[in-house]
C-alpha atoms as one frame of an Amber mdcrd trajectory, in Angstrom:
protein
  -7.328  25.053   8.813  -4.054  24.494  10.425  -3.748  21.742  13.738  -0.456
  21.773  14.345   2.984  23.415  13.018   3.692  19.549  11.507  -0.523  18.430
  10.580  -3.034  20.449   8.533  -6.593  20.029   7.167  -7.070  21.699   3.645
 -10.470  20.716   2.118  -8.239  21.335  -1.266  -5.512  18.614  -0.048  -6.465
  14.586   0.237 -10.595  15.627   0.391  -9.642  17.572   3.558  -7.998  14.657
   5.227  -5.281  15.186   7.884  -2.065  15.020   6.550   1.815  15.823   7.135
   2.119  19.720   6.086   3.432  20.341   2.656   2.823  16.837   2.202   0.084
  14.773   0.302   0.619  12.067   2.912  -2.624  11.552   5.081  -2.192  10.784
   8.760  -3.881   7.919   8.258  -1.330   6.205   5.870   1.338   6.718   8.842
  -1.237   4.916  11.388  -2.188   2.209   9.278   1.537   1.516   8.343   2.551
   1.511  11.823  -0.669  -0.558  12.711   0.874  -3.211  10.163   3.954  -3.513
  11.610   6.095  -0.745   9.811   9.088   1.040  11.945   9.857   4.155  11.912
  12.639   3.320   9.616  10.894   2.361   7.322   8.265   4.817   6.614  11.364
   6.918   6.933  12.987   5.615   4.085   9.670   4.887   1.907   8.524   8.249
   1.859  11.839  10.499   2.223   9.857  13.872   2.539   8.580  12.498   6.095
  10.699  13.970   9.437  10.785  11.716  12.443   8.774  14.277  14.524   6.046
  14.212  11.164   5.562  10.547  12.082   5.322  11.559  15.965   2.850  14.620
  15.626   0.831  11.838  13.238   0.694   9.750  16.494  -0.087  12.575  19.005
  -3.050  13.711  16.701  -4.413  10.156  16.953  -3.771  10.127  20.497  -5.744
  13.675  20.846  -8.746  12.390  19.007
C-alpha cells in the first residue's frame, strides 16, 4: 500500500510498519530519534540513504495520524 511518494506500508517490509520508501528505516526510528534530541544532521549523516524531505514526510505522517 503506498501513503505517500516518500512513506509506504508493505506487510513484506519491517512487519508492515511505515517506513522511508526503498528504505528498511521505519518512521518510527526517525520520530523517536528526533524525540531524543537528534537533528536533522544527524540522522542525516547516520543513515546516508535518508533525504531531508524523507525525514519531513516522516513528520507530516505523524502529524496526519
Amino acid at each position: 500500500m503506498t501513503i505517500t511518494d516518500r512513506i509506504e506500508i508493505n506487510a513484506k517490509v519491517m512487519m508492515g510498519k511505515p517506513v522511508i520508501r526503498g528504505t528498511r528505516i521505519p518512521v518510527e526510528l526517525i520520530l523517536r530519534k528526533l524525540g531524543e534530541g537528534a537533528t536533522e544532521h544527524d540522522l542525516l549523516d547516520e543513515y546516508p540513504r535518508l533525504a531531508r524531505a524523507d525525514i519531513q514526510a516522516a513528520i507530516s505522517y505523524a502529524d496526519d495520524r
